[in-house]
Backbone as CSV, one residue per row, in Angstrom:
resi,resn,N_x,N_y,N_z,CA_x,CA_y,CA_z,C_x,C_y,C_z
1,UNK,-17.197,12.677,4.633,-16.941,13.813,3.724,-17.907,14.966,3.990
2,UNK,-19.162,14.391,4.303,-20.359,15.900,4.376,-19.538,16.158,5.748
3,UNK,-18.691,16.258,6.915,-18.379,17.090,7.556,-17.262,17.786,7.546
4,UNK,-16.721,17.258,6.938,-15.398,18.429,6.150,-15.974,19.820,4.994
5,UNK,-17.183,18.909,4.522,-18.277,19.929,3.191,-18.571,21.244,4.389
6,UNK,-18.997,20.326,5.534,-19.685,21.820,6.223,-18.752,22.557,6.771
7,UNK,-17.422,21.438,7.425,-16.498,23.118,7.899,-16.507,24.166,7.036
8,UNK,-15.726,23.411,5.793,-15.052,23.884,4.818,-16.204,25.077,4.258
9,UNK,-17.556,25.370,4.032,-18.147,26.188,3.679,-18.551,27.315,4.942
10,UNK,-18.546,26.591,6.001,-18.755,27.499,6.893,-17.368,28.877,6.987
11,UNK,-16.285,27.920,6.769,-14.858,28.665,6.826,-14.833,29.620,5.764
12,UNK,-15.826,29.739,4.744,-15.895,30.507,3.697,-16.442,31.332,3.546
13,UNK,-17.521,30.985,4.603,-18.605,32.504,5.320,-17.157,33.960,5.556
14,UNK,-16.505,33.724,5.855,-15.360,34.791,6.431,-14.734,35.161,5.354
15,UNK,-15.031,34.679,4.128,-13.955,35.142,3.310,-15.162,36.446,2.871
16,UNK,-14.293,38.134,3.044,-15.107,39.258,2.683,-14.505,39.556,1.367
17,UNK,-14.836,40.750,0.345,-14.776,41.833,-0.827,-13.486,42.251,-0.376
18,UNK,-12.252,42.173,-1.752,-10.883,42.714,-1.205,-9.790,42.287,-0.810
19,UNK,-10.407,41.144,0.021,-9.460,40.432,0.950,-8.497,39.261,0.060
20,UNK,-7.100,39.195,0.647,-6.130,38.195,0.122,-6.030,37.052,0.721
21,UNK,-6.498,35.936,-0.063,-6.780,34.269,0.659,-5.656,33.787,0.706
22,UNK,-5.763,33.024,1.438,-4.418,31.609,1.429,-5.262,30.484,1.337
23,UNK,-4.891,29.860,0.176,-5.663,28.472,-0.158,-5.324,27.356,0.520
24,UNK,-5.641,26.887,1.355,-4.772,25.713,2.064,-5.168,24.599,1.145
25,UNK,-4.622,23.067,1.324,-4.385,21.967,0.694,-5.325,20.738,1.647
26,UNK,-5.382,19.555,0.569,-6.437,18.428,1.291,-7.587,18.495,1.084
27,UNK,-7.566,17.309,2.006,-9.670,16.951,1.694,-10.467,17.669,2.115
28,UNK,-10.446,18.250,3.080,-10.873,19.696,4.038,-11.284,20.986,3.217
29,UNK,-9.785,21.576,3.136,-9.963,22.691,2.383,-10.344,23.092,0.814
30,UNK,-10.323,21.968,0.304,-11.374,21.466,-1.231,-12.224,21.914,-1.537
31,UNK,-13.049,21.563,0.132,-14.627,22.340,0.008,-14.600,23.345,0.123
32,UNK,-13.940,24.119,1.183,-13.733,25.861,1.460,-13.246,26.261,-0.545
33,UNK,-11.960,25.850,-0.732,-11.870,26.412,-2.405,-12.933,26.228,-3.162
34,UNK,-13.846,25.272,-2.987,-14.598,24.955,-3.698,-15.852,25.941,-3.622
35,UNK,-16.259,26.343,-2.126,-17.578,27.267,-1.853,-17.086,28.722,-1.982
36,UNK,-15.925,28.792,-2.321,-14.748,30.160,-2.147,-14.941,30.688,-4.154
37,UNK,-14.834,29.488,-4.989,-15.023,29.506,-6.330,-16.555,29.759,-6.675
38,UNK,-16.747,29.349,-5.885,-19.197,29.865,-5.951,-18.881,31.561,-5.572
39,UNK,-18.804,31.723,-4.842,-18.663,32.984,-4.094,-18.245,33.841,-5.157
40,UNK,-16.695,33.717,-5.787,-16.206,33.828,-6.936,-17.574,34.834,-7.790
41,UNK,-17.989,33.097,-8.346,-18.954,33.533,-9.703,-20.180,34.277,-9.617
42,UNK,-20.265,34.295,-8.032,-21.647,35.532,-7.465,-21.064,36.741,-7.283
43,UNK,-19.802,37.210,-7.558,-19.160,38.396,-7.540,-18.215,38.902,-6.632
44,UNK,-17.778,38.377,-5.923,-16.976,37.743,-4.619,-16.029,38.310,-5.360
45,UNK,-15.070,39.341,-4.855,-13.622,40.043,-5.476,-12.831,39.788,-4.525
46,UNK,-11.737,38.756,-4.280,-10.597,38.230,-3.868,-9.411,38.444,-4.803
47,UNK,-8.424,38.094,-3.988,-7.131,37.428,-5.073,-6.460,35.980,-3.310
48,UNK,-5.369,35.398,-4.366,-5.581,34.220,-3.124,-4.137,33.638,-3.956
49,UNK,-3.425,33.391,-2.478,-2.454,32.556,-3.090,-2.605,30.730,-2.803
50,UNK,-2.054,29.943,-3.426,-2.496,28.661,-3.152,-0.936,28.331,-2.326
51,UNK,-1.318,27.186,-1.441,-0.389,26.210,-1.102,0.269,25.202,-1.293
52,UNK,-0.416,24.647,-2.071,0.226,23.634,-3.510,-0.250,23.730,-4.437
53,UNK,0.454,23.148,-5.933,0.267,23.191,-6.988,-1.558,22.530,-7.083
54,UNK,-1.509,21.487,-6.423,-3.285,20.807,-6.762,-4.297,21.907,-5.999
55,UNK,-3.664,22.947,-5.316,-4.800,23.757,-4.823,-4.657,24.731,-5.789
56,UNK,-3.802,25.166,-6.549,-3.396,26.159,-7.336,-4.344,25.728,-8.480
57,UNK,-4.104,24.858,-8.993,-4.921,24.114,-10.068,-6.800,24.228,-10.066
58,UNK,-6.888,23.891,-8.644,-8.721,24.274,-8.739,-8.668,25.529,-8.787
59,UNK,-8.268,26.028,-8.045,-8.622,27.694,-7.965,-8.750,28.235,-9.429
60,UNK,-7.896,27.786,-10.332,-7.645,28.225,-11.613,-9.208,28.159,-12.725
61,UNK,-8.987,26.390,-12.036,-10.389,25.797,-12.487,-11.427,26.937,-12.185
62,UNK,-11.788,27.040,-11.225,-12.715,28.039,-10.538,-13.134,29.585,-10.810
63,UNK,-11.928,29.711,-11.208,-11.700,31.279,-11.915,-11.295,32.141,-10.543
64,UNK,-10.755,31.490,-9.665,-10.159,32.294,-8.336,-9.109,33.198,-8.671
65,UNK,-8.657,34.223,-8.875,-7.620,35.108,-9.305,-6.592,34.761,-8.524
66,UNK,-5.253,34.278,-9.051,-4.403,34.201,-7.725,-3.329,34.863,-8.183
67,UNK,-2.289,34.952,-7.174,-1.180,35.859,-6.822,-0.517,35.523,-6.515
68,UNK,1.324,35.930,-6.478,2.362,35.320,-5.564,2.789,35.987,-4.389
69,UNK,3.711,35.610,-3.771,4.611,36.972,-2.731,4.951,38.108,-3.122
70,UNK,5.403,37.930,-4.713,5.783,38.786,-5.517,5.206,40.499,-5.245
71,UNK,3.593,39.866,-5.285,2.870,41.114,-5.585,1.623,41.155,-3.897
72,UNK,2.321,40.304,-2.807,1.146,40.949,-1.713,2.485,40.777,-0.520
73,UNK,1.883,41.791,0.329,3.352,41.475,1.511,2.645,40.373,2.402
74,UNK,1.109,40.282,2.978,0.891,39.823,3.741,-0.892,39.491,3.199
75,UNK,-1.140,38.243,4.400,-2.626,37.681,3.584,-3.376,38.048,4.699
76,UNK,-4.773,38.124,4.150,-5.835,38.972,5.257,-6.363,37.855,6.294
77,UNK,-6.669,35.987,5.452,-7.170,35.290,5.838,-6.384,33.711,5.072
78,UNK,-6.131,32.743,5.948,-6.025,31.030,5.028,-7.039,30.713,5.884
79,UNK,-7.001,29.909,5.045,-8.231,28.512,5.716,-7.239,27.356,5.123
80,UNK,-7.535,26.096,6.254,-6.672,25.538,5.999,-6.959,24.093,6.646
81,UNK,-6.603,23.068,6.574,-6.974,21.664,7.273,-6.163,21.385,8.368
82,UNK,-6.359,20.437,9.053,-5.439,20.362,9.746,-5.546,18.449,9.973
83,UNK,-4.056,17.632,10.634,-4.345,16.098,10.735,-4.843,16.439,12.251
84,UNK,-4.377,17.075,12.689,-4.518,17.096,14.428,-4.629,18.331,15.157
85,UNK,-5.671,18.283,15.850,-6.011,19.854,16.512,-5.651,19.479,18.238
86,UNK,-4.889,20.034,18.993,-4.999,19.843,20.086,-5.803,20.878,20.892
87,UNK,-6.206,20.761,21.987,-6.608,22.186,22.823,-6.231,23.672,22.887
88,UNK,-4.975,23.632,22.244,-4.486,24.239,22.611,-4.123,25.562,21.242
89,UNK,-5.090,24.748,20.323,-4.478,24.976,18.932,-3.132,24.740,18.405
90,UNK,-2.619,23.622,19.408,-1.282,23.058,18.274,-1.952,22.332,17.018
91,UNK,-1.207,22.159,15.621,-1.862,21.703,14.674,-0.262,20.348,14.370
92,UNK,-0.605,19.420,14.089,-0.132,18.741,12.908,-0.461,18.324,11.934
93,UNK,0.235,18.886,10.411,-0.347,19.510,9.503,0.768,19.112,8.307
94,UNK,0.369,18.472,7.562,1.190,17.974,6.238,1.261,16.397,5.670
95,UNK,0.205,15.778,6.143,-0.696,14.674,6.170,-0.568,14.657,3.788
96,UNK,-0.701,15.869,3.455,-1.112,16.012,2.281,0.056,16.638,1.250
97,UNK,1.065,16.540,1.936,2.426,16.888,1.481,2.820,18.576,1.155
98,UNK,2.043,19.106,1.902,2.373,20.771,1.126,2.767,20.993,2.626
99,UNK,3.164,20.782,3.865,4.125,21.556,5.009,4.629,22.629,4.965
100,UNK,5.206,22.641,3.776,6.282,23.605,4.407,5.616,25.041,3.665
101,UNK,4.800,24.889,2.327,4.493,25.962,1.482,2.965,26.262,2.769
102,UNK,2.414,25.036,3.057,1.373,26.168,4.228,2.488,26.742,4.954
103,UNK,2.994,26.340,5.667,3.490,27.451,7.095,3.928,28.764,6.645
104,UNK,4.317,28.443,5.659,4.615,30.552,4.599,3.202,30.677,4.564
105,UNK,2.714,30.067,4.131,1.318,31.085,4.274,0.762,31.326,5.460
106,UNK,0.721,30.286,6.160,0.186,30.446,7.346,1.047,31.632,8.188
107,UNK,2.224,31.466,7.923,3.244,32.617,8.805,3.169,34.287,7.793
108,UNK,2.651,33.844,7.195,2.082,35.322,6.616,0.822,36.049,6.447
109,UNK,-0.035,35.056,7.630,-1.353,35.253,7.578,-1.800,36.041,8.401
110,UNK,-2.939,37.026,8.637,-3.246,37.879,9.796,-4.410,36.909,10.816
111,UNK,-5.067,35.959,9.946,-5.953,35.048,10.578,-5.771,33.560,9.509
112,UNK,-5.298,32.678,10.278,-5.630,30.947,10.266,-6.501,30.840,10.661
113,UNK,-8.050,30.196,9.761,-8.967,29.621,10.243,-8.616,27.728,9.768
114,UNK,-8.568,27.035,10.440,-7.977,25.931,10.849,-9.754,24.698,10.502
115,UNK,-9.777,23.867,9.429,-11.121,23.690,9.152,-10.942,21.902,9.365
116,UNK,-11.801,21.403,10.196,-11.330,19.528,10.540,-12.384,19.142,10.413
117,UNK,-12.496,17.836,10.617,-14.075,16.974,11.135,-13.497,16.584,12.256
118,UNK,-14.329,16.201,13.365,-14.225,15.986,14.698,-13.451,14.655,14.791
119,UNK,-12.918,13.783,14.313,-11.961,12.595,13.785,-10.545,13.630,14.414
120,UNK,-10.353,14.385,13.757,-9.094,15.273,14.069,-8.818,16.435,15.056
121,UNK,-10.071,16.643,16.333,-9.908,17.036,17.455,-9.097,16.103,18.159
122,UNK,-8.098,16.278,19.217,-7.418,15.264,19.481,-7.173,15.830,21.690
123,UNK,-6.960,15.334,22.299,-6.568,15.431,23.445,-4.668,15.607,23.606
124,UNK,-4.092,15.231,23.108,-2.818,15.079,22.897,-2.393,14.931,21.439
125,UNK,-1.519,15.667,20.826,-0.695,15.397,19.781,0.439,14.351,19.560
126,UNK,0.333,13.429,18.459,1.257,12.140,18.405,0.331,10.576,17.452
127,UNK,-0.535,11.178,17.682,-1.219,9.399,17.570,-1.001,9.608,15.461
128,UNK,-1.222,10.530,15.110,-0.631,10.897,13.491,0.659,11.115,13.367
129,UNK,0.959,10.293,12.205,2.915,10.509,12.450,2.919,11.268,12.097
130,UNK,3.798,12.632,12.571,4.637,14.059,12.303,5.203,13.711,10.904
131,UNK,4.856,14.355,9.894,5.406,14.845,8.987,6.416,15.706,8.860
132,UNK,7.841,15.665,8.444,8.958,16.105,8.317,9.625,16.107,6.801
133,UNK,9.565,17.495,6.382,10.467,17.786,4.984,11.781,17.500,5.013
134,UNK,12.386,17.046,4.250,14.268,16.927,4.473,14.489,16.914,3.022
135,UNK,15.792,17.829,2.767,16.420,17.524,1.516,16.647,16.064,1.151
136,UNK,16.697,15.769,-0.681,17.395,14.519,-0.576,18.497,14.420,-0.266
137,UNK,19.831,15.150,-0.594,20.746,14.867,-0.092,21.565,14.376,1.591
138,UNK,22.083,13.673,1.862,22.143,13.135,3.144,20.877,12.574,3.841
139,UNK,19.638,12.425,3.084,18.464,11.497,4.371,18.854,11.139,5.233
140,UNK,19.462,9.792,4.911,19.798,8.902,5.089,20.592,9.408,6.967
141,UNK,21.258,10.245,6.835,21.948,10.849,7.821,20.884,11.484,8.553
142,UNK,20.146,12.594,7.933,19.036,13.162,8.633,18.076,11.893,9.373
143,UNK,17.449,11.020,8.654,16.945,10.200,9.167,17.352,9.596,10.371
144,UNK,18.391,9.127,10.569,19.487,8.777,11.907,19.086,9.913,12.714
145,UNK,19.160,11.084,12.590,19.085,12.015,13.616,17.698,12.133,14.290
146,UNK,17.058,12.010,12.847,15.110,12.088,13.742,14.600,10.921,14.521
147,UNK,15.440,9.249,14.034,15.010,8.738,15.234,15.720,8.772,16.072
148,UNK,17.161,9.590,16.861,17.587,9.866,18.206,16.412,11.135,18.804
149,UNK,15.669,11.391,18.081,14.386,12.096,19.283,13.800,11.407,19.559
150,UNK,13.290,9.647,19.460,12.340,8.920,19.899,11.214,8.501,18.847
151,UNK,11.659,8.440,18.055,10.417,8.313,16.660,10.947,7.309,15.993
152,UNK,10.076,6.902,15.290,10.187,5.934,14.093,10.265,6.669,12.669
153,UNK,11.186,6.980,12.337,10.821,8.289,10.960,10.686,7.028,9.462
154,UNK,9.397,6.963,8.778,8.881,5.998,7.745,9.006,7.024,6.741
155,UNK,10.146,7.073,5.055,10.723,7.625,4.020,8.689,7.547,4.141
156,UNK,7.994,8.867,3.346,6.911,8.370,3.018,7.150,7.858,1.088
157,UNK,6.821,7.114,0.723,6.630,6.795,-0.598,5.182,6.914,-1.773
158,UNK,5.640,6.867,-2.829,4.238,6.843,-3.507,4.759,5.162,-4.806
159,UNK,4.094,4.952,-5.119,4.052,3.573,-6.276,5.660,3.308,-6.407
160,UNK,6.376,2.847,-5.299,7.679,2.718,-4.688,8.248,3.161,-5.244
161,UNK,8.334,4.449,-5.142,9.228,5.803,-5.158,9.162,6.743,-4.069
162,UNK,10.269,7.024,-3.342,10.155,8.138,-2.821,9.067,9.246,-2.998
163,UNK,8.438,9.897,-2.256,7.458,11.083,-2.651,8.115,12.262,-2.525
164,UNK,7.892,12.952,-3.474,8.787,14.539,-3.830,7.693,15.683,-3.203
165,UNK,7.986,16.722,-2.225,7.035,17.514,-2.379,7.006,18.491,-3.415
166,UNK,6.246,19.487,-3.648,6.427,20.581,-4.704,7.604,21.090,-4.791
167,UNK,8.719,21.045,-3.739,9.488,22.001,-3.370,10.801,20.728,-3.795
168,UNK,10.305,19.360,-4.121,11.570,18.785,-4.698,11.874,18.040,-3.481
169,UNK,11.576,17.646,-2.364,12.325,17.065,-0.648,11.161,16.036,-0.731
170,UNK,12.150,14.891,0.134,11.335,14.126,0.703,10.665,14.899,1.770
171,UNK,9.404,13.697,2.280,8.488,13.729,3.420,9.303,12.094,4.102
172,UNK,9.739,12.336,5.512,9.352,11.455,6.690,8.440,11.485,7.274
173,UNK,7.620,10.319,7.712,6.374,10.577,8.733,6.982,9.713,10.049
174,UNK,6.843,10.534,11.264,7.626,10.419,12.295,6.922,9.871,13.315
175,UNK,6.624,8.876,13.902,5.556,8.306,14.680,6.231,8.160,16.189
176,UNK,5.504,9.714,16.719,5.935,9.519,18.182,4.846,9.184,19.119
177,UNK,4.097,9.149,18.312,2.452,8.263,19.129,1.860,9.191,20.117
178,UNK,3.137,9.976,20.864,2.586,11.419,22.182,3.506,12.286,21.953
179,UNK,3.148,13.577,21.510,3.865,14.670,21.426,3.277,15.438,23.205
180,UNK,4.669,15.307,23.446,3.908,15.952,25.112,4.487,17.662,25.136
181,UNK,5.377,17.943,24.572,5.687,19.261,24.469,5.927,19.915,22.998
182,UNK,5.187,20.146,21.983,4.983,20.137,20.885,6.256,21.605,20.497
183,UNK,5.987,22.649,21.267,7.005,23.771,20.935,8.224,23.372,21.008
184,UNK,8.681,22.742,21.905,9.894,22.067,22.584,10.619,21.188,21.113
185,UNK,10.019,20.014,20.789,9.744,18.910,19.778,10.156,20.021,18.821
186,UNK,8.826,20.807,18.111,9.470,21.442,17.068,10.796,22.055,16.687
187,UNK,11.374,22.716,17.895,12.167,23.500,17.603,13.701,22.404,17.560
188,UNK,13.980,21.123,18.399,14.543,20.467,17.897,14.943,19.733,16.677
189,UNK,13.819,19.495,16.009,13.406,18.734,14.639,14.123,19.326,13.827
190,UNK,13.786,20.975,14.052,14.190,22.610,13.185,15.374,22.267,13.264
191,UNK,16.367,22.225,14.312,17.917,22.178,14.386,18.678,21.236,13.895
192,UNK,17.978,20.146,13.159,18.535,19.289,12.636,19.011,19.567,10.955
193,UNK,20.225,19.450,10.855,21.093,19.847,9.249,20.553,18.711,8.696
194,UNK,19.762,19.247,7.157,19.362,18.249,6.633,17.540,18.802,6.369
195,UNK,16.726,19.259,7.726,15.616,19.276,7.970,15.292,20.564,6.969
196,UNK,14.043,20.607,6.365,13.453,21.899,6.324,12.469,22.778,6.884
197,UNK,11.640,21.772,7.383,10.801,21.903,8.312,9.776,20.788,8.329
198,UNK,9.132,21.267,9.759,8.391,20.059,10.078,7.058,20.277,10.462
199,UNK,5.824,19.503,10.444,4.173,19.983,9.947,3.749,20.213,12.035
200,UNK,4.162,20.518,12.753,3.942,20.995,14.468,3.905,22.460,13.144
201,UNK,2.638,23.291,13.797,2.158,24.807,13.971,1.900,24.675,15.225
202,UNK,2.604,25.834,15.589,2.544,26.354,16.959,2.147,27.944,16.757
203,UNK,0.975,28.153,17.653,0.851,29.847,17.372,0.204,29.895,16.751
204,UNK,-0.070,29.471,15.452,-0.558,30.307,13.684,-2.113,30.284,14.176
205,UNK,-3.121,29.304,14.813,-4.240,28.946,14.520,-5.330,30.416,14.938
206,UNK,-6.063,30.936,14.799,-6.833,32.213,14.947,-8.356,31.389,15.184
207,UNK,-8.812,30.397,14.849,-10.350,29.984,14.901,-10.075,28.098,14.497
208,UNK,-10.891,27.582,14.642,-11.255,26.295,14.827,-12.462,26.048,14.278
209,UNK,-12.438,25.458,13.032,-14.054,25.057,13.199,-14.337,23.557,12.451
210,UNK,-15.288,22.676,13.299,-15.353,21.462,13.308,-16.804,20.997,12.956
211,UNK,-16.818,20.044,11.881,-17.782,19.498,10.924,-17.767,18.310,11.710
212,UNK,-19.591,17.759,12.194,-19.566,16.491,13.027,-20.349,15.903,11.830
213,UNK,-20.580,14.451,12.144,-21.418,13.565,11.515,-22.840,13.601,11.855
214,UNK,-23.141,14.897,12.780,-24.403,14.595,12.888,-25.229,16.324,12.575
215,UNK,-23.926,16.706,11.466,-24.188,17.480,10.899,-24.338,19.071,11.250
216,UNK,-23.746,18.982,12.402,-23.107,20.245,13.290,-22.392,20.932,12.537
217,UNK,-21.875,22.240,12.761,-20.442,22.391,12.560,-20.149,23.564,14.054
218,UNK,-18.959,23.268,14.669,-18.793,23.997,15.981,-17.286,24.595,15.721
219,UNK,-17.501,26.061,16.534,-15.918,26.712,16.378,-15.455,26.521,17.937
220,UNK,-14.244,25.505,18.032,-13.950,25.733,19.706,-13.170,26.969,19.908
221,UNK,-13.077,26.541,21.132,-12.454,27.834,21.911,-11.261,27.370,22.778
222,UNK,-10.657,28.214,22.589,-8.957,27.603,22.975,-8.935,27.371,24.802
223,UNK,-8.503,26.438,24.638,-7.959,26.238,26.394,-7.002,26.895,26.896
């Protein structure tokens, strides 16, 4: 946990006077909301939209001013977690059930700062099952379709029930063990009737920064 504490505050160094946040979701970005709500009460003038309801909720706690689409066209900065960082800044990302509400933020962001512990630097994307939103209606059908890409797609559940995201859809977690062409992958997943989207970011990431156990924190640099 203290290396997610240090991304997550380091990622908060960037948040300036003015600027419109994107709250990302998880164990990660907790700490960033959390050193983002200090900042706050030292006079720190933001507004910030959240990515799920439990990030919406601290911020509130916190006294973070937040906002909808309603009232900003575009965000200055998210910070955000990620399950899997590749070299390349591909991310797989929805480990924590908010997918699809980050990638609106993230796709409305001018900078993704992307916040991990070194557990979630990865050489290849796959060894975390892909997270995939799908309506309830037809799964069952959708499901059939996600394992003709080569996956094992597991309904995710909570206290044996289906798990709902905010948005009302199941989560599949899709275990392709090696994502070898991640843009490719995504955009298939996308074409599937049924899908809403799926936790592959491609593109969005702007910075990297990684909390070690030996109490580092390092921003890589893209390959």
């Amino acid at each position: 946990m203290e290396a997610k504490r240090l991304a997550g505050e380091k990622a908060a160094e960037y948040v300036k006077d003015g600027m419109i946040v994107g709250l990302g979701t998880g164990s990660t970005a907790y700490y960033a909301i959390q050193k983002i709500g200090e900042l706050v009460k030292q006079g720190l003038k933001i507004k910030a939209v959240a990515t799920s309801t439990s990030s919406e909720q601290l911020a509130r706690e916190l006294g973070i001013n937040l906002v909808t689409f309603a009232e900003v066209d575009s965000i200055d900065l998210t910070i955000d977690g990620a399950d899997e960082v590749d070299p390349h800044w591909n991310l797989i990302k929805g480990g924590g059930g908010a997918l699809l509400r980050e990638k609106i933020v993230a796709a409305a962001s001018k900078q993704l700062i992307v916040i991990v512990d070194e557990s979630k630097v990865v050489a290849q994307l796959g060894k975390f099952p892909l997270p995939v939103e799908v309506v309830p209606f037809g799964f069952e059908q959708t499901q059939r379709k996600l394992a003709e890409l080569g996956c094992e797609p597991q309904m995710r559940m909570i206290d044996n029930q289906p798990y709902l995201t905010d948005n009302g859809n199941y989560i599949f977690d899709c275990h392709f063990n090696e994502i070898k062409d991640p843009e490719a992958l995504h955009d298939r997943i996308n074409q599937i009737v049924g899908v809403v989207d799926n936790g592959l970011f491609i593109g969005y990431t702007s910075k990297v920064i990684v909390g070690s156990s030996d109490q580092t924190v390092t921003e890589l640099t893209r390959a």
